[in-house]
N, C-alpha and C positions, 0 to 999 in steps of 0.2 A: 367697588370696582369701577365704574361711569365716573364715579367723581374723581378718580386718578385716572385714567382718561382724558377727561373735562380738563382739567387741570393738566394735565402733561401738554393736549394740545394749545391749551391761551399760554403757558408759559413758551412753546416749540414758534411761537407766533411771534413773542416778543422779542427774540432773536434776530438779529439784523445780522446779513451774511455781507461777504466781500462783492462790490459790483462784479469782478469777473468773475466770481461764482456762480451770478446768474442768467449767465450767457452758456448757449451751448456747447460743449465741449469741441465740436470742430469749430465755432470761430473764437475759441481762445488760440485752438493751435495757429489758427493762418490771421491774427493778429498777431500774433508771436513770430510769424516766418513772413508778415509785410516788410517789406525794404524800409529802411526809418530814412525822412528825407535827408538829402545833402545839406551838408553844411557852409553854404554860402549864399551868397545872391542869387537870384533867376530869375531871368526876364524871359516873358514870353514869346518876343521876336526872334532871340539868339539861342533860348532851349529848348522851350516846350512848345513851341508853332513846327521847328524842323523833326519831333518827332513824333506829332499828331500828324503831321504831312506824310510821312516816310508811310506810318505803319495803318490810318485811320482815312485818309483820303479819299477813295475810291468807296465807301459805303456813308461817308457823313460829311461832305466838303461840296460846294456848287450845287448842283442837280439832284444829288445823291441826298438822300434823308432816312436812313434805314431806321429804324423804331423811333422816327421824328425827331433828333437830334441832329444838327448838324454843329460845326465851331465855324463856320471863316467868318463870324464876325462877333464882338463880344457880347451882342445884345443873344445873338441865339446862342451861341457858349451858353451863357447864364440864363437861357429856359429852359435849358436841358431839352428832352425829348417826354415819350411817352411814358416812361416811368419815374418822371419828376426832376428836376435838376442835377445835374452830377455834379454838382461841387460849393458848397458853401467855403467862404474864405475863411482862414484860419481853422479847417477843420478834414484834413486831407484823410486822417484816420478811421473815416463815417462817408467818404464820398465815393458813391457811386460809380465815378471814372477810374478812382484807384481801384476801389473792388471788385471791379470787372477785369482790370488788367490785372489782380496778381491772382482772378482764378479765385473770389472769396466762396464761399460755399452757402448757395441758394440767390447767386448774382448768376447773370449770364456773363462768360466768359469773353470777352473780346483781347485782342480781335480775333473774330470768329475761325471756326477752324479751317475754312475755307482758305484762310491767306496765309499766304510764305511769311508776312510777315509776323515778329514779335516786337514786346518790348522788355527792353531789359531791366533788370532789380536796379543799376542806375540808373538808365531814364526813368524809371518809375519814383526814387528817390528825389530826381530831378521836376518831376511833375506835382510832387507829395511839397518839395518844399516851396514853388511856385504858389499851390494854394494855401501852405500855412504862413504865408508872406501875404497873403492878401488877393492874391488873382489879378495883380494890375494886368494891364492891357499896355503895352509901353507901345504900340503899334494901335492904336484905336480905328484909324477909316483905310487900314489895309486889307484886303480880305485873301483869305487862300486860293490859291490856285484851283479853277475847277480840275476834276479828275477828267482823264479823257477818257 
């Protein structure tokens, strides 16, 4: 009996499952319900600056550094804040800024619930396909507006 056993488990081991198999079952479901990015161009000055402005301003822009992130300028965009960078280029699927905007499960959710505002499944597509384009800066020494 041990040795079927023994042997059920070294063969149970050599079994190689599907990647999404070994992920939790809530983030298969809300990889499966992230917005997929748009399909075309984005620039950062003309999409994704007016809706980090709109909806992120007031907690991460000027003065404001709420868990040490702020964007209005690309050097601190790309240190992220206190819990590590939110965005590696070309990989909007694993970034921390997407994952907190579509609500991933065991991310904090922004923007917080405090603010009227949202973002939408396409601004967020719009923002997904900005960083799997690369994250240029097409606007490099402009910085955002402080929040008042």
């Amino acid at each position: 009996m041990k040795t079927k056993v023994v042997l059920g488990i070294a063969l149970a081991g050599t079994l190689a499952l599907p990647a999404y198999m070994s992920e939790p079952v809530q983030s298969r479901i809300a990889y499966a319900q992230m917005p997929e990015p748009v399909d075309r161009n984005v620039s950062w000055a003309a999409d994704v600056k007016p809706i980090l402005d709109r909806a992120c301003m007031d907690c991460h822009a000027g003065a404001a550094r709420k868990g040490g992130f702020q964007y209005d300028t690309p050097d601190r965009f790309a240190s992220g804040g206190g819990s590590g960078p939110v965005a590696s280029a070309g990989n909007s699927r694993e970034s921390l800024l997407v994952k907190s905007l579509v609500h991933f499960p065991g991310v904090e959710a922004m923007p917080r619930g405090d603010s009227p505002e949202i973002v939408t499944h396409e601004e967020i597509g719009v923002i997904r396909a900005w960083i799997d384009q690369g994250m240029k800066f097409d606007e490099p020494d402009a910085a955002v507006p402080t929040a008042e």
